[in-house]
matplotlib code that plots the C-alpha trace (Angstrom):
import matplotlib.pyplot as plt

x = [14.9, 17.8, 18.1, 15.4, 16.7, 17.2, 20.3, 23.7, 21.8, 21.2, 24.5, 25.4, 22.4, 23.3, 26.9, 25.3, 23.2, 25.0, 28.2, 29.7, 29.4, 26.5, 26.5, 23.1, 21.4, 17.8, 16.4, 13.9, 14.4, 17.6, 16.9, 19.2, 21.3, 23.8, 23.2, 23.6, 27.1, 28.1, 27.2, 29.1, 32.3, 32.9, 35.2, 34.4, 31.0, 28.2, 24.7, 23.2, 19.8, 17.2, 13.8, 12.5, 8.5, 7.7, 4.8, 1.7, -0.8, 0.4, 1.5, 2.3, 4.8, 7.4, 10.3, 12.7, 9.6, 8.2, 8.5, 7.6, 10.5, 12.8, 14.5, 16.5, 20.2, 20.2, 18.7, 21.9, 24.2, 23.3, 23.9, 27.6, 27.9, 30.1, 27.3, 24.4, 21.2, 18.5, 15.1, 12.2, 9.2, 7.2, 9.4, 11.2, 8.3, 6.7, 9.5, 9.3, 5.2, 4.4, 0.3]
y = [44.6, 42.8, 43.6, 45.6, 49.0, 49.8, 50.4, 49.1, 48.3, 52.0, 52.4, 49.4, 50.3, 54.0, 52.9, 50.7, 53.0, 56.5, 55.0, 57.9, 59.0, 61.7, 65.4, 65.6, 62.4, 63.2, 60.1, 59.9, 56.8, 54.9, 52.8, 55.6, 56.5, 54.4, 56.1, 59.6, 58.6, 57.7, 60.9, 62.9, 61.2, 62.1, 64.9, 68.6, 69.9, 67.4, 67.6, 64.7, 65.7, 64.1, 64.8, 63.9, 62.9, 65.1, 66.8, 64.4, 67.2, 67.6, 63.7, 60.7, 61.6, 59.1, 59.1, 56.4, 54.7, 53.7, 50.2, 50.2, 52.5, 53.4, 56.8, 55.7, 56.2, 58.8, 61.5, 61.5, 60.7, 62.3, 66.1, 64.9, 63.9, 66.3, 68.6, 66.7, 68.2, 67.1, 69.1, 69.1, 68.6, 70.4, 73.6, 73.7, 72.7, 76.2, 77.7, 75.0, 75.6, 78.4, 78.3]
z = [-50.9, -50.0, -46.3, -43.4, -43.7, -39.9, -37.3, -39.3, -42.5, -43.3, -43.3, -45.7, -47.9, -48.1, -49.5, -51.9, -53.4, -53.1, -52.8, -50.6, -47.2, -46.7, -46.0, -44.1, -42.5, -40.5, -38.6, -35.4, -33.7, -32.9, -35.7, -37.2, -34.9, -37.2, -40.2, -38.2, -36.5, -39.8, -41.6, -38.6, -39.0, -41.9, -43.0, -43.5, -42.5, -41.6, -40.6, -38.3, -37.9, -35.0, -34.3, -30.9, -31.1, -28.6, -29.4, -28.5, -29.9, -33.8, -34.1, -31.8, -29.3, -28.1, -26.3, -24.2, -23.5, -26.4, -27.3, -31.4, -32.5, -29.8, -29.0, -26.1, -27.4, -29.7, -27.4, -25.8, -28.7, -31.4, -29.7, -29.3, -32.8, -34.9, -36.6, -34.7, -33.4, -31.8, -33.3, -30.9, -32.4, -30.0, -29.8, -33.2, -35.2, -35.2, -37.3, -39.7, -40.2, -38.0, -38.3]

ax = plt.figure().add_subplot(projection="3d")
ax.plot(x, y, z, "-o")
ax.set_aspect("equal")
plt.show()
């Protein structure tokens, strides 16, 4: 590991590895939100997918106020991104596994 892959590093690891810009990012803290805007700038159709920790009953829930991994920016960001959206853990989730 030549760097801590969080915030701009994502994006300098991704073009090292993959070497092009990416279709479809997902990411849940702003930790991404780097990697997301630079999925969405890209040309054609993107995807910037991220899911907001808010479900405290199925997993830990955090939000703006969590100090370990921080979802301060990106819940405002990411919906404005070209093909961003935010997925709600604790109303999206039951489509993904409905039991």
């Amino acid at each position: 590991m030549n760097s801590f892959d969080d915030r701009e590093a994502k994006v300098e690891n991704i073009s090292l590895h993959i070497g092009r810009r990416p279709l479809l990012a997902f990411g849940n803290s702003d930790g991404d939100l780097a990697m997301l805007n630079y999925t969405a700038v890209g040309t054609g159709r993107r995807l910037a997918l991220l899911l907001h920790h808010d479900d405290g009953e199925r997993e830990y829930a955090y939000d703006r106020d969590f100090k370990l991994s921080s979802l301060i920016e990106g819940l405002d960001v990411v919906p404005k991104l070209n093909g961003g959206v935010l997925v709600s853990m604790k109303q999206d989730w039951n489509r993904v596994f409905p039991f």
